[in-house]
Backbone and ligand atoms as CSV (ligand in chain L), in Angstrom:
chain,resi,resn,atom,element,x,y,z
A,1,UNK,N,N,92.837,90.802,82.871
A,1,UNK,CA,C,93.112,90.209,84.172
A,1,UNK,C,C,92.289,88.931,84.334
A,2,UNK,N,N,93.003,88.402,84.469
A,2,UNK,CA,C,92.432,86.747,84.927
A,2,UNK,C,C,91.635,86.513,86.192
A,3,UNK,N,N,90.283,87.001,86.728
A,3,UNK,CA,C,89.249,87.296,87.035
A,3,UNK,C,C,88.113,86.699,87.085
A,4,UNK,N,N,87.166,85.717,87.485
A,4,UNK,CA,C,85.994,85.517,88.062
A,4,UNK,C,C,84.765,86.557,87.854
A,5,UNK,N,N,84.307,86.677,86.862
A,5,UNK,CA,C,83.505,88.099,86.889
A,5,UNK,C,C,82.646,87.673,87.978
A,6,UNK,N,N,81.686,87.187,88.084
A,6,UNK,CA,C,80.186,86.823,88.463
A,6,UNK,C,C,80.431,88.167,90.075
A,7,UNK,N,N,81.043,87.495,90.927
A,7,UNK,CA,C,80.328,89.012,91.940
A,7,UNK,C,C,81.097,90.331,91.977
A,8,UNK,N,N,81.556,90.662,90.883
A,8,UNK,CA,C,82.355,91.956,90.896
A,8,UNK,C,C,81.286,93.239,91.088
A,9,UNK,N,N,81.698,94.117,91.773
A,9,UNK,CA,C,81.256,95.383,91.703
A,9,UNK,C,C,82.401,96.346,91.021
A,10,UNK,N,N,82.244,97.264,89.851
A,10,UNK,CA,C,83.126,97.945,88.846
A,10,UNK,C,C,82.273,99.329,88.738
A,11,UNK,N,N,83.095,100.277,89.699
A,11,UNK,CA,C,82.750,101.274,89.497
A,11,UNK,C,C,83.586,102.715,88.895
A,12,UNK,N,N,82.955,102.731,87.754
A,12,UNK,CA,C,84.142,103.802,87.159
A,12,UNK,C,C,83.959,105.037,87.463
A,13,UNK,N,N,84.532,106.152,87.394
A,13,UNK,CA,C,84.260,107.464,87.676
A,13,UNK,C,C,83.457,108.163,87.046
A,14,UNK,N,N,82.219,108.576,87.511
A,14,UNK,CA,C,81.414,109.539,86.383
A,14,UNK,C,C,81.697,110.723,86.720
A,15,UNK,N,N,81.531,110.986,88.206
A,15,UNK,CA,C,81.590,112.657,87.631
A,15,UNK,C,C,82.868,113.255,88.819
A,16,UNK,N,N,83.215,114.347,88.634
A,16,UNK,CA,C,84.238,115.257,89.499
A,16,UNK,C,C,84.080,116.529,89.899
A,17,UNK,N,N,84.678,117.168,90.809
A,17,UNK,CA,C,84.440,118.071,91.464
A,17,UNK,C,C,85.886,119.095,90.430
A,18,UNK,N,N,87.006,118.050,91.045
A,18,UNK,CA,C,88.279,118.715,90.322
A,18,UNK,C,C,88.677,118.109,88.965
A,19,UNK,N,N,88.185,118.891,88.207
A,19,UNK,CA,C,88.101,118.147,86.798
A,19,UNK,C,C,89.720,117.658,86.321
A,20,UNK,N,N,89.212,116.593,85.738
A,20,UNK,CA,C,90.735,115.576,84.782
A,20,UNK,C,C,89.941,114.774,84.023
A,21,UNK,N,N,90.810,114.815,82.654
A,21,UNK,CA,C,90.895,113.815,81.843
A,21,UNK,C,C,90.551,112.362,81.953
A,22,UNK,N,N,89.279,111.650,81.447
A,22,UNK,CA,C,88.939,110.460,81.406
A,22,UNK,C,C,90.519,109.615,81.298
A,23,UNK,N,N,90.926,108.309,82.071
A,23,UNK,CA,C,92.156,107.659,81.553
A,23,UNK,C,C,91.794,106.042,82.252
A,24,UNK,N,N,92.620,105.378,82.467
A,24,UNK,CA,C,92.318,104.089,82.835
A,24,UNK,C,C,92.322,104.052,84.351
A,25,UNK,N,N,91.638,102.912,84.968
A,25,UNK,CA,C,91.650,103.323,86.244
A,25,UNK,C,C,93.335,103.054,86.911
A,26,UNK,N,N,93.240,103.950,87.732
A,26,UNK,CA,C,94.767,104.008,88.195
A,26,UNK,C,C,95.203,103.323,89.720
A,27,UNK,N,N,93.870,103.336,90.456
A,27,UNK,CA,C,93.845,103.055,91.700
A,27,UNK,C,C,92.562,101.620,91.595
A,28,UNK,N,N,93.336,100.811,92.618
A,28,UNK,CA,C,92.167,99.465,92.036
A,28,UNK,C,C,91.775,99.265,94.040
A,29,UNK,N,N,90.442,99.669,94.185
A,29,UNK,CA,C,89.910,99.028,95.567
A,29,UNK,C,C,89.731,98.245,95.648
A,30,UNK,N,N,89.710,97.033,96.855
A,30,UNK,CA,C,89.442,96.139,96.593
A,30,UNK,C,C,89.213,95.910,98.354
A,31,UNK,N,N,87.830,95.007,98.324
A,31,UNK,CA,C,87.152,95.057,100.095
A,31,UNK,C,C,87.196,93.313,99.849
A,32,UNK,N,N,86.767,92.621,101.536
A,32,UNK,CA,C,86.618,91.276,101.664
A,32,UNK,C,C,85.097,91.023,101.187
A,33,UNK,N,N,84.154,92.145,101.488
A,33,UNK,CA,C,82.730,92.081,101.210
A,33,UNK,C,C,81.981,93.056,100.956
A,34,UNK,N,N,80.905,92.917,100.302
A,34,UNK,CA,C,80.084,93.471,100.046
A,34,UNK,C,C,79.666,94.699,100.909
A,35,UNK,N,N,79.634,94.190,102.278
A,35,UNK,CA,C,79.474,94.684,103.486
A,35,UNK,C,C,80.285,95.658,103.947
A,36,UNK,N,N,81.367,95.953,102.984
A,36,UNK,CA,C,82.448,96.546,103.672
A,36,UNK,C,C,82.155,97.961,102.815
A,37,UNK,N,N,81.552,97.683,101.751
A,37,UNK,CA,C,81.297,99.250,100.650
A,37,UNK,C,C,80.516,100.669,101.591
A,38,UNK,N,N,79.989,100.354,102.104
A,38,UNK,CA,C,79.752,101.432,102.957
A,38,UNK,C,C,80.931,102.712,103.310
A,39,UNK,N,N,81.647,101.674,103.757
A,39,UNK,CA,C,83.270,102.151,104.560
A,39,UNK,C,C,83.912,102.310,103.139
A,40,UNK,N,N,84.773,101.723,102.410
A,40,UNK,CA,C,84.969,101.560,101.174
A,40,UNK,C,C,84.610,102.452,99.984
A,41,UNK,N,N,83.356,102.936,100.360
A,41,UNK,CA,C,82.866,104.180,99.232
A,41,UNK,C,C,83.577,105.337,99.704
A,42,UNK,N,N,83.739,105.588,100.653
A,42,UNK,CA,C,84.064,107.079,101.110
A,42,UNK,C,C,85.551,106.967,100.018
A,43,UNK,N,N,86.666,105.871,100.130
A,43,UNK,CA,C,87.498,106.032,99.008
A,43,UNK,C,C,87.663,106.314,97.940
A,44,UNK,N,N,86.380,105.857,97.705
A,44,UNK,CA,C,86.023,106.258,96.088
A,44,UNK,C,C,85.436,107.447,95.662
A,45,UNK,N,N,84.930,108.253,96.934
A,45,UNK,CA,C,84.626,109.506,96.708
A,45,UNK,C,C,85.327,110.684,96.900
A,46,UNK,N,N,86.419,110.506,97.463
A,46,UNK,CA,C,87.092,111.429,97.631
A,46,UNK,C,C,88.452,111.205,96.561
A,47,UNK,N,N,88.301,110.092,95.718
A,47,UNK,CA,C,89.359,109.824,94.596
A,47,UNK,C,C,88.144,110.394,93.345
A,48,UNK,N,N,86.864,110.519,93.378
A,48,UNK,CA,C,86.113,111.249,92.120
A,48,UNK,C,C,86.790,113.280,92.446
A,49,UNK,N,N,86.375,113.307,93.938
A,49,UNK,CA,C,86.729,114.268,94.191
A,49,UNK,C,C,88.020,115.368,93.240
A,50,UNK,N,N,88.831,114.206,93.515
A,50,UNK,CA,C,90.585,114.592,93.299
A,50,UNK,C,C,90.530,113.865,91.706
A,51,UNK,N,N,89.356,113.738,91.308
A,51,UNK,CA,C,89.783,113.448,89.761
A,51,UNK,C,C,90.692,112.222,89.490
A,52,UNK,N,N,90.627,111.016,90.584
A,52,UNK,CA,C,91.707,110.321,89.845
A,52,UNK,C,C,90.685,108.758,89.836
A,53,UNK,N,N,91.526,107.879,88.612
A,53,UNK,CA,C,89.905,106.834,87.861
A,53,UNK,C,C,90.548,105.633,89.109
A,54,UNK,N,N,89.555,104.503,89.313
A,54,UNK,CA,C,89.912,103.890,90.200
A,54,UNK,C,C,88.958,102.559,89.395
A,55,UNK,N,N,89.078,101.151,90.146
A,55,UNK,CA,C,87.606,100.222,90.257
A,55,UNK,C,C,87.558,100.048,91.490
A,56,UNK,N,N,86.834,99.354,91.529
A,56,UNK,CA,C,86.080,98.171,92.710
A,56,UNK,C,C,86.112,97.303,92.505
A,57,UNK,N,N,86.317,96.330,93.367
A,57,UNK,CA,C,86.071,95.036,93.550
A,57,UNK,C,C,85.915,94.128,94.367
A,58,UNK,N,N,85.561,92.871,94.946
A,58,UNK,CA,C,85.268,92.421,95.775
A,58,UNK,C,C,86.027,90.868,95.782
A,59,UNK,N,N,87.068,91.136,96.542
A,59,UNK,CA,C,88.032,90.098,96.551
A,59,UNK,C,C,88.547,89.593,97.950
A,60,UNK,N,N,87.919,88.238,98.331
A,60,UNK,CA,C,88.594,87.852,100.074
A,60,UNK,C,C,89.051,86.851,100.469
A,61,UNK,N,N,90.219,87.321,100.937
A,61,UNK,CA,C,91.422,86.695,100.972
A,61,UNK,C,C,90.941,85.244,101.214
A,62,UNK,N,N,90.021,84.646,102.542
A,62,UNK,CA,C,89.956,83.678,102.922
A,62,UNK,C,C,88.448,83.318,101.616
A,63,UNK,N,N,87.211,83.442,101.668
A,63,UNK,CA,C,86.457,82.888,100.683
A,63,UNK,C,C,86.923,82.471,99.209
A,64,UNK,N,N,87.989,83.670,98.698
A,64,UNK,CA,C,88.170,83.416,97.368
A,64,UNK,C,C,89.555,83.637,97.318
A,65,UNK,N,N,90.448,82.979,97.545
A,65,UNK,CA,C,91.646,83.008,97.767
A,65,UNK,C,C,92.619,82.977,96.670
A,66,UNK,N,N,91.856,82.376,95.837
A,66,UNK,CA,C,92.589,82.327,94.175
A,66,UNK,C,C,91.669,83.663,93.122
A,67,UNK,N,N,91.027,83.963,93.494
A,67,UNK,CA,C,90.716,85.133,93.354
A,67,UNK,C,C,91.692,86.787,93.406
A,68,UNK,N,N,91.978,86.158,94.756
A,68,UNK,CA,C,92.544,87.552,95.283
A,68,UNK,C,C,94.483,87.253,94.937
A,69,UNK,N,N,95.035,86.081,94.650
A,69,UNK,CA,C,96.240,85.942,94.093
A,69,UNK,C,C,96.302,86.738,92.422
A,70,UNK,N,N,94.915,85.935,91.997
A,70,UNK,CA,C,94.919,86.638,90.665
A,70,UNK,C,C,94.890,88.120,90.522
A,71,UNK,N,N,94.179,88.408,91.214
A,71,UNK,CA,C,94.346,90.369,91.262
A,71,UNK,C,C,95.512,90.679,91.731
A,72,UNK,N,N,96.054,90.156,92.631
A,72,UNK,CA,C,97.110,90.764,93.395
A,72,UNK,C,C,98.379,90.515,91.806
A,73,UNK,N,N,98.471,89.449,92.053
A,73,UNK,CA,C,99.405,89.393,90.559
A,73,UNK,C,C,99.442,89.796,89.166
A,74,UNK,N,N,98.204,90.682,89.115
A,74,UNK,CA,C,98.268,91.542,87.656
A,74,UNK,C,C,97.442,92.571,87.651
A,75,UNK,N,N,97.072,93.159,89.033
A,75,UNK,CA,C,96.868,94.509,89.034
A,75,UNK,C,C,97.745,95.044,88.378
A,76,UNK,N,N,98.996,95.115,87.986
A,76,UNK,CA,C,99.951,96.308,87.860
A,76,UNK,C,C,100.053,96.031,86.579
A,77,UNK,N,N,99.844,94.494,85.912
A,77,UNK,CA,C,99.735,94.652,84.517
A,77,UNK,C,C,98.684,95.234,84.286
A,78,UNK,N,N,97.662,95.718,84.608
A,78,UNK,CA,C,96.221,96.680,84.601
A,78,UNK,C,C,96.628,98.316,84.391
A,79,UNK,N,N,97.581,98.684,84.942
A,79,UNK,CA,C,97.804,99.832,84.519
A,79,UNK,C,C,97.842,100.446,86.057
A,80,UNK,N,N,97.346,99.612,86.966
A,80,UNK,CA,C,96.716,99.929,88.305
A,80,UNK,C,C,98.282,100.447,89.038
A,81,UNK,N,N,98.224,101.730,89.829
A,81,UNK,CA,C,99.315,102.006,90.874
A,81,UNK,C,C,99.143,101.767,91.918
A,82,UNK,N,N,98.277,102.149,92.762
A,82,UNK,CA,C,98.173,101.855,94.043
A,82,UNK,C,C,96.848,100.929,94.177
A,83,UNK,N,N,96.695,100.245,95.354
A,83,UNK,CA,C,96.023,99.451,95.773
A,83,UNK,C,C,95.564,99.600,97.029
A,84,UNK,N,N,94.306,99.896,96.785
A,84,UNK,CA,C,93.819,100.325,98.559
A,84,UNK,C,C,92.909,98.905,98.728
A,85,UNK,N,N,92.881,98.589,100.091
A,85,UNK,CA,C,92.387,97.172,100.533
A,85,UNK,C,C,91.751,97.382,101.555
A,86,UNK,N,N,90.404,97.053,101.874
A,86,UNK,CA,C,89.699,97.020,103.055
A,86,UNK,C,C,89.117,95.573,103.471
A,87,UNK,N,N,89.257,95.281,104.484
A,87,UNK,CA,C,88.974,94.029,105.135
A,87,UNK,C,C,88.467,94.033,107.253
A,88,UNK,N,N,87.860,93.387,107.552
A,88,UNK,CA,C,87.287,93.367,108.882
A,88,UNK,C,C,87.408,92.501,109.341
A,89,UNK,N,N,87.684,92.190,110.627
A,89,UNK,CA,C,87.812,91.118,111.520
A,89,UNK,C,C,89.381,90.590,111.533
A,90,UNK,N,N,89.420,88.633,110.880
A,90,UNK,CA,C,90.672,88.362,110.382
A,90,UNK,C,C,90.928,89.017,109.197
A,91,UNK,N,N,91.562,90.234,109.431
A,91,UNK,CA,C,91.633,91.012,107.774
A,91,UNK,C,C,93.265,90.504,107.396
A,92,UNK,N,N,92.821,90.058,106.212
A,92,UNK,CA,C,94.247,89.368,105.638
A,92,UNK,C,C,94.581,89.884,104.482
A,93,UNK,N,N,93.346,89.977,103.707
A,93,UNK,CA,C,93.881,90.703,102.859
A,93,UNK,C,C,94.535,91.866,101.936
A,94,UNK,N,N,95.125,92.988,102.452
A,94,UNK,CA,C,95.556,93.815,102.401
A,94,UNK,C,C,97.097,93.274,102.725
A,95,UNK,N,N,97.789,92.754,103.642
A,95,UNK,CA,C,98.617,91.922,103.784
A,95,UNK,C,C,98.802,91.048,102.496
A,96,UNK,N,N,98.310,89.787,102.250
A,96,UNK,CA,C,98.727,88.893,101.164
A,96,UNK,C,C,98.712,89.505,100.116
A,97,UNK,N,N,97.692,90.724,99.888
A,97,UNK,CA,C,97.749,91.740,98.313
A,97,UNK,C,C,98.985,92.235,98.250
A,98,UNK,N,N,99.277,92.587,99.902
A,98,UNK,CA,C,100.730,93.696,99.396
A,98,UNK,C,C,102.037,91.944,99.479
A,99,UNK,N,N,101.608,90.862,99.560
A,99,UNK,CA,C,103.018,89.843,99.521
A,99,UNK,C,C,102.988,89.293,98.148
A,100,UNK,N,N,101.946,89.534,97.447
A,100,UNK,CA,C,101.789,89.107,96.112
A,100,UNK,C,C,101.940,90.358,94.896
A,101,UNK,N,N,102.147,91.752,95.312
A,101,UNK,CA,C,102.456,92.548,94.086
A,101,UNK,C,C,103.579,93.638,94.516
A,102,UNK,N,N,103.957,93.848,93.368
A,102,UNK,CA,C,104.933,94.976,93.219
A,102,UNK,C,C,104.559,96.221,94.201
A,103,UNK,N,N,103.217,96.427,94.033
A,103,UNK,CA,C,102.514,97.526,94.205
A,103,UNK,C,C,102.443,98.010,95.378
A,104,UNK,N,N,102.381,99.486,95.778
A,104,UNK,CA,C,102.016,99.871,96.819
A,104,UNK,C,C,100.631,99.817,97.782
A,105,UNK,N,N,100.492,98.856,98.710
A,105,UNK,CA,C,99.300,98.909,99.299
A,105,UNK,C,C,98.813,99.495,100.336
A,106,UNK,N,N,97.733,100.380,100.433
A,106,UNK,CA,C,97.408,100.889,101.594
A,106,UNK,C,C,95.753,99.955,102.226
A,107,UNK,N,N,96.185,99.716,103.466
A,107,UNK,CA,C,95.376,99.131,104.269
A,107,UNK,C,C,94.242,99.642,105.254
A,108,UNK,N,N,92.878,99.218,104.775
A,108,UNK,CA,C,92.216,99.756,105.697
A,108,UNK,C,C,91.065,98.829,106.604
A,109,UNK,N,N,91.790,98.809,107.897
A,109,UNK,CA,C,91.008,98.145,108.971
A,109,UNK,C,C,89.421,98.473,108.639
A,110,UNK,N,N,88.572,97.051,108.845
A,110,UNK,CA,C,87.250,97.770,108.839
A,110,UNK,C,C,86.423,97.252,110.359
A,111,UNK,N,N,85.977,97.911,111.106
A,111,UNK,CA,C,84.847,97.558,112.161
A,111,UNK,C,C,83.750,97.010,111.766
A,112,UNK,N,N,83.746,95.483,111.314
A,112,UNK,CA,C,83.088,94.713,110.229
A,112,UNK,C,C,81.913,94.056,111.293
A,113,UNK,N,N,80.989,93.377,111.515
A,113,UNK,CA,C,80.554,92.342,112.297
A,113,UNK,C,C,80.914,91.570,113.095
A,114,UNK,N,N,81.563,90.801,112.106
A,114,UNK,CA,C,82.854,89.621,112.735
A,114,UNK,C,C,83.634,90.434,113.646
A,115,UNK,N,N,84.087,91.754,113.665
A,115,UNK,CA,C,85.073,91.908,114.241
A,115,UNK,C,C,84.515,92.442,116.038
A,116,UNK,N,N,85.385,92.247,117.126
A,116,UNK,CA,C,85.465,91.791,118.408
A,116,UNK,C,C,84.996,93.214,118.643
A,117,UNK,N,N,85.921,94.450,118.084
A,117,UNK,CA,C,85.736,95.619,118.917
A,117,UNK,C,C,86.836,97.120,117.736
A,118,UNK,N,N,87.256,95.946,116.646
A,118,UNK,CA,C,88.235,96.726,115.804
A,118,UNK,C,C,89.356,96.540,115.510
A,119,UNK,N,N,89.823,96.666,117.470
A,119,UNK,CA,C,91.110,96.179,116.983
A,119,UNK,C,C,91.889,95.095,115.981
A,120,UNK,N,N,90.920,93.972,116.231
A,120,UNK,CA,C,91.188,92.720,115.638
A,120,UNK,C,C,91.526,93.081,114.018
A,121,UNK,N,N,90.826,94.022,113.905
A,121,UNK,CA,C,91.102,94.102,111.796
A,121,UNK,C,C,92.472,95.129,111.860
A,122,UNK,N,N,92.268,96.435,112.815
A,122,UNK,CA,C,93.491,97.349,112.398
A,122,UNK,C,C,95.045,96.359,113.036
A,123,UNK,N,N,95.065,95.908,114.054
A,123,UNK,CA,C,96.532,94.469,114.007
A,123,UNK,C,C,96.725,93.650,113.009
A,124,UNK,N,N,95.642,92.941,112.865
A,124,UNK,CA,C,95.678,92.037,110.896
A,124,UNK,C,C,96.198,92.609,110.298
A,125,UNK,N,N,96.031,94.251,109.879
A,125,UNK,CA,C,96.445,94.758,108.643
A,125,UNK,C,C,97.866,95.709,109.077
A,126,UNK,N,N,98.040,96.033,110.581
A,126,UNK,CA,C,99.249,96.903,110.737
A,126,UNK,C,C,100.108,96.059,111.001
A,127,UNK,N,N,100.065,95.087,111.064
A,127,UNK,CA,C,101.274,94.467,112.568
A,127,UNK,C,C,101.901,93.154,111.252
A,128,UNK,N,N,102.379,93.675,109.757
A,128,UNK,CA,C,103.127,92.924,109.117
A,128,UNK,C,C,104.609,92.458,108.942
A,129,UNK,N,N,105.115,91.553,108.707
A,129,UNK,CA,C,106.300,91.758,108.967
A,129,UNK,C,C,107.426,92.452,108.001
A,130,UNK,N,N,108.661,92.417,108.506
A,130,UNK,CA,C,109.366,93.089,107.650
A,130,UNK,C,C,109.825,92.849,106.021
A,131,UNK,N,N,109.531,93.565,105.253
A,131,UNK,CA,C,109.720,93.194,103.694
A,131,UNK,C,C,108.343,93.468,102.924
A,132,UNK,N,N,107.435,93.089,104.381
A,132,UNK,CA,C,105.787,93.130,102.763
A,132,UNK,C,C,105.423,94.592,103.675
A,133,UNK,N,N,105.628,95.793,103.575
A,133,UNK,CA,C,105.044,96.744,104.011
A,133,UNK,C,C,103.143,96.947,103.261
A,134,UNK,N,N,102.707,97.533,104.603
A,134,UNK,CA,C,101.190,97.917,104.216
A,134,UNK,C,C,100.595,98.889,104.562
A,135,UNK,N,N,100.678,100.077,104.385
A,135,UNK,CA,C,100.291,101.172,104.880
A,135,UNK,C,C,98.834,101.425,105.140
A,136,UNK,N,N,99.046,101.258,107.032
A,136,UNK,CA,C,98.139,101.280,107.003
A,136,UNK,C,C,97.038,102.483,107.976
A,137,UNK,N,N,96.236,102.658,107.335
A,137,UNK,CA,C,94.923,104.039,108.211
A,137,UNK,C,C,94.201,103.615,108.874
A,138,UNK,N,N,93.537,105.115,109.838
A,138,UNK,CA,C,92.541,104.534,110.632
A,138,UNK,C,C,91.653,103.127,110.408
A,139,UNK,N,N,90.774,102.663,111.521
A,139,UNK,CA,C,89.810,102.269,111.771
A,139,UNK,C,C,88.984,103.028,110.663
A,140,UNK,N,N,88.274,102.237,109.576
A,140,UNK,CA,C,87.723,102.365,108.763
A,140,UNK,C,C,87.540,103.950,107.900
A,141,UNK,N,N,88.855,104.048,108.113
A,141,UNK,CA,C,89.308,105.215,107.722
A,141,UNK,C,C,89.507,105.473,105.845
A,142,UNK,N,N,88.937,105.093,105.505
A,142,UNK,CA,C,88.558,104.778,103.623
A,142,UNK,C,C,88.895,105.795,102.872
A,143,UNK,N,N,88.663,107.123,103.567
A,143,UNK,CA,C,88.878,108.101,102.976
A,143,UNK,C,C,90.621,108.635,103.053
A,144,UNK,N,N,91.188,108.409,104.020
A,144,UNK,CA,C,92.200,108.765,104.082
A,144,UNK,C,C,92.845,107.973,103.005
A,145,UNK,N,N,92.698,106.983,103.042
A,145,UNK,CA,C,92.984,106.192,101.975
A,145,UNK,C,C,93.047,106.394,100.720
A,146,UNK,N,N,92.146,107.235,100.533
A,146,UNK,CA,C,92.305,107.181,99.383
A,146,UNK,C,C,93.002,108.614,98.813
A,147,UNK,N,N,93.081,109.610,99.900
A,147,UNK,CA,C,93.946,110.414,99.429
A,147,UNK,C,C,95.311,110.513,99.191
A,148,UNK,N,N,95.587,109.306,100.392
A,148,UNK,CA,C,96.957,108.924,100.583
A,148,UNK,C,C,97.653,107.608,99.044
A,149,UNK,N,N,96.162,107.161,98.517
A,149,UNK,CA,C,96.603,107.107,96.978
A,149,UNK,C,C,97.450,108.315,95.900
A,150,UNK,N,N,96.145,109.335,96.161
A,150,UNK,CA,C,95.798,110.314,95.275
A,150,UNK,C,C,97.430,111.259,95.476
A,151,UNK,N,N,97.806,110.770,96.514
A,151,UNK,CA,C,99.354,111.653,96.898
A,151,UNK,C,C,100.369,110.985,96.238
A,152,UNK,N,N,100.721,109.063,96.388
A,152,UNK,CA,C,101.732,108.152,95.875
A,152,UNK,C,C,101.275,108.487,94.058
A,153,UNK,N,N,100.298,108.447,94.008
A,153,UNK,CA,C,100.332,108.592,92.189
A,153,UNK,C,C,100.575,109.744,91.563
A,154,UNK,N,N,100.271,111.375,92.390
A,154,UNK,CA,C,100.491,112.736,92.235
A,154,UNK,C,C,101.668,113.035,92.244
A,155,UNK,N,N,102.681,112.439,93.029
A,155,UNK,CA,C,103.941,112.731,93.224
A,155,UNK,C,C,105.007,112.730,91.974
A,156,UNK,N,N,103.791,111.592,90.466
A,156,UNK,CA,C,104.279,111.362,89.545
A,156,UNK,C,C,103.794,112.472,88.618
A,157,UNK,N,N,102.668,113.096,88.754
A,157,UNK,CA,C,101.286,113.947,88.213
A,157,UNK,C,C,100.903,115.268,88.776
A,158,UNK,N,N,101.843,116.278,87.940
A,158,UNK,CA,C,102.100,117.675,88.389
A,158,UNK,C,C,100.653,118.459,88.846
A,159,UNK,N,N,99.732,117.644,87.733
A,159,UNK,CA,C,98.410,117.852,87.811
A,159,UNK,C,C,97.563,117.784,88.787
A,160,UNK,N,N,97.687,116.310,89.426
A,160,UNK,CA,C,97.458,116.140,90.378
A,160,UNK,C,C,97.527,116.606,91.909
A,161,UNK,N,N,98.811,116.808,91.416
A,161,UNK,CA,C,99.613,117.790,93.066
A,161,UNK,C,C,98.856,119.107,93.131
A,162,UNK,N,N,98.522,119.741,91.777
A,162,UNK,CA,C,97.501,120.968,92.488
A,162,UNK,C,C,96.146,120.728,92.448
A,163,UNK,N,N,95.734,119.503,91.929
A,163,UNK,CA,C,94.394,119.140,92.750
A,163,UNK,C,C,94.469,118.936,94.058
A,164,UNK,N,N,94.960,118.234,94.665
A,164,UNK,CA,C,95.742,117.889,95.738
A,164,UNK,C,C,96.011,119.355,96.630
A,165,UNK,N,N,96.398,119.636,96.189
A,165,UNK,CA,C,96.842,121.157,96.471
A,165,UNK,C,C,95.495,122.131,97.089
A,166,UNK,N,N,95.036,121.912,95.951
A,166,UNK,CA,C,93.383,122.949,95.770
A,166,UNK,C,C,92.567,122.567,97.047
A,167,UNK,N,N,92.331,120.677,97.025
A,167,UNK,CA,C,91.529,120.016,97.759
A,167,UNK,C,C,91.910,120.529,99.797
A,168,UNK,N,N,93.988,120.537,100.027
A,168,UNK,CA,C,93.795,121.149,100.841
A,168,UNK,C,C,93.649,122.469,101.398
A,169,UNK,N,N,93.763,123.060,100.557
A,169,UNK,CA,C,92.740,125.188,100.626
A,169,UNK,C,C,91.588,124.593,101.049
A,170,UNK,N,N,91.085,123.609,100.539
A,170,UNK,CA,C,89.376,124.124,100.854
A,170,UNK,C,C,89.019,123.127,101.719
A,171,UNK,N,N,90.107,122.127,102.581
A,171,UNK,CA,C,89.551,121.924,103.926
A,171,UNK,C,C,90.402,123.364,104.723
A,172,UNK,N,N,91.679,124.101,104.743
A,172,UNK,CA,C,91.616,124.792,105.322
A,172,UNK,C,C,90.581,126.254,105.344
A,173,UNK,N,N,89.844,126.154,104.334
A,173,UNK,CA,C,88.809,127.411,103.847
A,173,UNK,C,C,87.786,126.916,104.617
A,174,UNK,N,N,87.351,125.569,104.908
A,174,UNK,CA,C,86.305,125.276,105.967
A,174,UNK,C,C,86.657,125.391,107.299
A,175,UNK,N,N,87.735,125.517,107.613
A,175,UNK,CA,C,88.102,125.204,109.282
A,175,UNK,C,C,87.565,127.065,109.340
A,176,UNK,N,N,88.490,128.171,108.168
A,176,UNK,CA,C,88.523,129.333,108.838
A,176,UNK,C,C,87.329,129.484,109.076
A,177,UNK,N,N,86.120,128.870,108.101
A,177,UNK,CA,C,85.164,129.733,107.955
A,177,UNK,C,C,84.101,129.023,109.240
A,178,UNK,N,N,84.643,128.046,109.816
A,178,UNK,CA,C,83.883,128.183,111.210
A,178,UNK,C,C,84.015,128.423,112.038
A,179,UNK,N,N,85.034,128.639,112.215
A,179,UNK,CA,C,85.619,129.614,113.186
A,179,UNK,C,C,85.229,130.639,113.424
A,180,UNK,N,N,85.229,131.582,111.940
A,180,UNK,CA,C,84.558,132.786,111.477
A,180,UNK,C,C,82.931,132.612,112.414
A,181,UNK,N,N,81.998,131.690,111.805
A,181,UNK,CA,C,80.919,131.579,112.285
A,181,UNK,C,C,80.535,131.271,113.400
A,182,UNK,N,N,81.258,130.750,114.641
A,182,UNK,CA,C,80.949,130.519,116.057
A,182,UNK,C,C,80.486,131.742,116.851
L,1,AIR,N1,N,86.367,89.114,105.318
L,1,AIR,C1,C,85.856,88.489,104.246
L,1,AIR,N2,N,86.729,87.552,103.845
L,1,AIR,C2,C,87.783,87.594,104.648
L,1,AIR,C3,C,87.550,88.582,105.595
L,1,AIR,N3,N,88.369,88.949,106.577
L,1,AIR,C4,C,85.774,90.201,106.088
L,1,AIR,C5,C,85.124,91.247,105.231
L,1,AIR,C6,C,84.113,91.859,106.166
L,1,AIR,C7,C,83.872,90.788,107.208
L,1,AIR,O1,O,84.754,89.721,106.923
L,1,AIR,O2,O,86.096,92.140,104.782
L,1,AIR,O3,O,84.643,93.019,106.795
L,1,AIR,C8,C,82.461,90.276,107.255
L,1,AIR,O4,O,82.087,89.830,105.964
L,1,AIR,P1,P,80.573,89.367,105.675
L,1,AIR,O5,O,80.567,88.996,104.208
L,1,AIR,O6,O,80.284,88.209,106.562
L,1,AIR,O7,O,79.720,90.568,105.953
């Protein structure tokens, strides 16, 4: 991929809860900043969770703009399926990622600094027009995100679907069991 190394953050999967096979990363994150990994990690942890390989990276729309064309236009030669995008304030990029690739993008508003009160990032990223769809989650909702990867790529990955599967038993195994305990 035709790429800028110097401020990349590349984080590969070390370890899992629901074990799978080492493979290439399949899911490519990608935030406006540095600042945004906070929010942004929770994606990546609940995709170690569910066993599926992902990167990171740090690509924004407005600072590095030829940056983020270049990813957007050969993520998918990467091997990459889905594309989760986090951005705050004027969040654009999750939008121009999903007008520049094949790929499915899911969008996640972030409650960044810059931003007024929130809204300002979750409208940027929901309110696209018709043809470039961007699916998009809560208010810095990272995690949903990334399950809602772990579902578009499972649907292909029998394997997956009962990780997937497993992962929801054991949020419903936590609800019973506090219930149980009140
Ligand atoms: N941002 C960066 N480039 C374009 C945008 N919209 C966003 C980042 C972050 C916020 O601006 O996604 O949420 C603030 O970035 P920083 O680097 O000033 O902390």
């Amino acid at each position: 991929m035709k790429i800028d190394k110097t401020p990349i953050i590349i984080v590969f999967r070390f370890s899992l809860s629901l074990q799978k096979k080492d493979t290439m990363p399949e899911v490519g994150i990608i935030m406006g900043s540095k600042s945004d990994l906070h929010i942004m990690q929770e994606a990546a942890d609940i995709l170690d969770h569910l066993g599926v390989d992902y990167e990171m990276n740090i690509v924004s729309a407005h600072r590095t703009p030829d940056r983020m064309y270049d990813y957007a236009k050969n993520a998918h030669k990467q091997g990459i399926k889905v594309i989760i995008a986090g951005a705050g304030g004027a969040a654009h990029l999750p939008g121009m990622t999903a007008s520049l690739t094949p790929l499915p993008v899911i969008g996640v508003p972030i409650k960044s600094r810059n931003s007024i009160d929130g809204w300002d990032s979750v409208l940027s990223i929901l309110q696209m027009p018709g043809g470039i769809p961007v699916a998009t989650v809560a208010l810095d909702g990272a995690k949903n995100a990334g399950i809602l990867a772990a579902k578009i790529i499972g649907a292909q990955q029998p394997e997956l679907l009962n990780r997937l599967e497993k992962y929801m038993e054991e949020l419903k195994q936590k609800v019973l069991d506090s219930a149980h305990d009140l």
